[in-house]
C-alpha positions, 0 to 999 in steps of 0.5 A, a space after each residue: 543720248 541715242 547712237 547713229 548706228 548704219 545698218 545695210 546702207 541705212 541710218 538708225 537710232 539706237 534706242 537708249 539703255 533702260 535708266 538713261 538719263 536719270 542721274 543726268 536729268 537727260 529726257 529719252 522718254 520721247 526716244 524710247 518706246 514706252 512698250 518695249 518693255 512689255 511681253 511680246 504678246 502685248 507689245 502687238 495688242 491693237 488696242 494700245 495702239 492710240 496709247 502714246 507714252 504711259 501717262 495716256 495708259 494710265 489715264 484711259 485706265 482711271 477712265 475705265 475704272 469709272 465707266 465701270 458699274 455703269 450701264 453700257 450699250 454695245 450697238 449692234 453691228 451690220 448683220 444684226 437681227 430686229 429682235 437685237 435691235 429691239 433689245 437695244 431700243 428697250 434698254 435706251 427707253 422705248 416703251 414696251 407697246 406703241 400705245 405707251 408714248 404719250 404725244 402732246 396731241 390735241 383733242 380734234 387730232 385725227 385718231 387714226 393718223 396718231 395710231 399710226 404715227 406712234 406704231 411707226 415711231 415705235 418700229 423705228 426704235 423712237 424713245 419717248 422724247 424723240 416722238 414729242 418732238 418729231 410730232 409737234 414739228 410735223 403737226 406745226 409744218 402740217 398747220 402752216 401749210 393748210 393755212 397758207 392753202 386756207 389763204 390762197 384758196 380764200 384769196 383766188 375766192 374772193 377775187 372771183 367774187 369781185 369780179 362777178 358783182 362788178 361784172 354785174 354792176 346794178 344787175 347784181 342784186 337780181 342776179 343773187 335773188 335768181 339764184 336764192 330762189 333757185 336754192 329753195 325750189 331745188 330744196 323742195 324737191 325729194 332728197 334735196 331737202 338739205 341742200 342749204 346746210 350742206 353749201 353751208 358745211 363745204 363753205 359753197 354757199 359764197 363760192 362765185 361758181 355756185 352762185 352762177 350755177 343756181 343763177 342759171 338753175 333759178 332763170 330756167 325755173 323761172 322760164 319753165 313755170 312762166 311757159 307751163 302756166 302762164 304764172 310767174 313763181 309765187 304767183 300761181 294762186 293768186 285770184 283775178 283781183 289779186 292780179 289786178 292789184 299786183 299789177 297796179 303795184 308795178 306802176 307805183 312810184 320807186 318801182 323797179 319796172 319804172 327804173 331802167 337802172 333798179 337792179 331787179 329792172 329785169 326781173 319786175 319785166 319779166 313778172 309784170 309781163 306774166 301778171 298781164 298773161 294771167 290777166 289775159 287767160 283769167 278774162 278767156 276763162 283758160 285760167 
């Protein structure tokens, strides 16, 4: 047992003589530090500081023993250089050139943008692992965003589009085969000769905004060739017969001049009425 020994005022355990307690079966294993019988320059070490009684020393000594032989890894400290960083990368499994890391991307992946995922992945010290599963979360995240663009884009379209054709009600048909015409007039002309394929490739060919816009191009058509030549489009060569017979064809039963609710009401009016103004100018000789 320890003794209470008073020093300056103070009271201190004395620590218990080296074999104490081994004939009694007394433990001062606790009351006597397991380093006082080591040399002075060891007793200090920092290092055995976490190390409480002499089984923790020699169980981070087994430890040690089996560590040894082992690939190890000192990481860098704070004024570390990139040449010493890079050593560490290469030794935990980066490859040697950016080009190495194999990314499961698929065959319509921007090869620019993997070019340059995979020299950044690199220059951060990325290893190969890493890289597959930085990739696929940002190629997962990029494809739920554009679909759910694709979706709005589709869904604002789409009520555009309704609003148009019920805003038009019977006038729709006609006001679609205004703007049809305008886009083949308009591919007539020099350096428009692609025009369909083109609304086609940017998904315009439905959009509601272009389908207003060549609706107005085809009435100003339209009214300029019925100005210039008295002639509606498409009828510009007919004979004085032709136009006689075109205009009997306006008065058949089912024809829309006779319907004021046909959706292309409107349209027959106007062409019938540049038949008559043919007619007209074909009798004075002006045709």
């Amino acid at each position: 047992m320890s003794e209470q020994v008073i020093e300056g005022g103070e009271s201190k355990a004395q620590e218990a003589p080296q074999g104490a307690g081994i004939l009694t079966g007394g433990d001062y294993s606790k009351a006597t530090d397991w380093r006082s019988g080591l040399p002075e320059d060891l007793k200090g070490d920092p290092g055995l500081g976490t190390i409480e009684s002499i089984e923790g020393l020699a169980k981070s000594y087994v430890n040690l023993q089996k560590m040894i032989g082992h690939d190890k890894v000192i990481v860098p400290g704070e004024h570390a250089t990139d040449e010493d960083w890079n050593k560490i990368f290469s030794k935990l499994g980066r490859p040697e050139e950016a080009d190495k890391y194999e990314l499961q991307a698929p065959e319509t992946a921007d090869k620019d943008f993997v070019k340059g995922f995979k020299q950044a992945a690199h220059k951060a010290g990325l290893l190969p692992k890493q890289v597959n599963e930085l990739y696929t979360w940002y190629s997962d995240l990029t494809s739920t965003q554009m679909k759910s663009i694709s979706e709005k884009i589709d869904g604002e379209r789409k009520q555009q589009f309704d609003s148009l054709k019920n805003g038009l009600g019977q006038r729709y048909d006609q006001f679609i085969s205004t703007a049809q015409t305008a886009v083949q007039e308009v591919e007539k002309k020099q350096g428009f000769e692609s025009l369909r394929k083109w609304m086609d490739s940017n998904d315009l060919s439905g959009d509601p905004m272009m389908i207003k816009l060549m609706n107005f191009v085809g009435q100003k058509y339209m009214e300029d060739t019925i100005r210039s030549s008295g002639r509606a489009p498409g009828y510009e060569h007919l004979s004085t017969e032709e136009i006689e017979g075109k205009i009997k064809d306006f008065y058949k039963p089912g024809s829309p001049v006779l319907d004021k609710r046909h959706p292309k009401h409107e349209q027959a009016k106007q062409e019938l009425a540049s038949l008559f103004n043919m007619k007209n100018s074909a009798q004075r000789g002006t045709l």
